[in-house]
ZAKEDREN-390741 format. One record per residue: residue in one letter; x, y, z of N, C-alpha, C, O in turn. Coordinates in steps of 0.2 Angstrom, whole numbers, plus 5000, padded with zeros to 4 digits. Example, Ala and Ser with C-alpha at 12.3 -4.5 7.8 and 13.67 -1.06 7.14 Angstrom:
<recs>
a506649725039506249785039506649845039507149835042 s506449895035506849955036506450005039506750065040 
</recs>
This chain:
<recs>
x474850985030475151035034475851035032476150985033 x476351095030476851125029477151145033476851185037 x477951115035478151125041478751165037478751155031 x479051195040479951215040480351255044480151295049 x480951225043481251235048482151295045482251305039 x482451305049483251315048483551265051483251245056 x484051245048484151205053485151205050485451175046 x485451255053485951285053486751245053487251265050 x486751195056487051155057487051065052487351005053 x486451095047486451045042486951095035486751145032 x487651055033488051095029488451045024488851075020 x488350985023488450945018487950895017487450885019 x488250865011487750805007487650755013487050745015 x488050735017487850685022487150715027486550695028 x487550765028486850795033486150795027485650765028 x486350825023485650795019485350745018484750735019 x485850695016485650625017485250615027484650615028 x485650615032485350585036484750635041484450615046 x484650695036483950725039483550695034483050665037 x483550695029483150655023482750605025482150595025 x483550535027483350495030482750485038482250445038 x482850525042482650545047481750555045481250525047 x481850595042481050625039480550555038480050535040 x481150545032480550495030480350435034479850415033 x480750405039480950365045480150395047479550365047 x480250455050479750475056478950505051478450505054 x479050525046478650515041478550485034478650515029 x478450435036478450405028478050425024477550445027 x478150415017478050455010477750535010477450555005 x477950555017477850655015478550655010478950625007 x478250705010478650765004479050805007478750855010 x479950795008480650835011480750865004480850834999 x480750925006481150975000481950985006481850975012 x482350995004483151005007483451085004483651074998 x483551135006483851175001484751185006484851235008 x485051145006485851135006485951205008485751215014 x486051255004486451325005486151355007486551385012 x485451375007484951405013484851385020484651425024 x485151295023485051295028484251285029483951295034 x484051265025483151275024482951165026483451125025 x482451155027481951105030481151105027480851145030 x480951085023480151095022480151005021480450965018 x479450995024479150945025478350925025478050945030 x478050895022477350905025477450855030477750805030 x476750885034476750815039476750865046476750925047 x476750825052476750835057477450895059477950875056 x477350945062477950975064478250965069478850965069 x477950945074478450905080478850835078479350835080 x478550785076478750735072479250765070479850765072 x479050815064479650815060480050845065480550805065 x480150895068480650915073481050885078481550915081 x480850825081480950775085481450735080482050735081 x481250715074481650685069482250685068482650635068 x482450775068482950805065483450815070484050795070 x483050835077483350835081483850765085484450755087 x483350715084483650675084483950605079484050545080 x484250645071484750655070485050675070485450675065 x485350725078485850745079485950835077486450875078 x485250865074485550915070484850985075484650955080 x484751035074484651075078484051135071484251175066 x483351115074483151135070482551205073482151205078 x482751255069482251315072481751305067481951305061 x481151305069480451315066480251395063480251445067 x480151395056480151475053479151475052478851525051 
</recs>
């Protein structure tokens, strides 16, 4: 299962770094694609998991 999100308030490498981290934290060995300039989130794996993740690292994700 294929989740994604926006997540609007992800805007540098950091933030990529610690949603990355977060993902894999709460899903080990899925697959995080990041697209920085888009604002974009895709993950396989659970989508609450992964939303629960992001959120709490601190960041604010809408599910598309």
């Amino acid at each position: 299962m294929k989740a994604e999100f926006s997540v609007e308030d992800m805007t540098c490498g950091h933030c990529e770094k610690a949603v990355t981290q977060a993902l894999a934290d709460a899903l080990p060995g899925a697959a995080v694609l990041i697209d920085l300039v888009g604002h974009r989130v895709s993950v396989e794996g659970d989508a609450g998991k992964a939303e629960a993740a992001i959120r709490d690292a601190g960041y604010t994700p809408v599910r598309l």
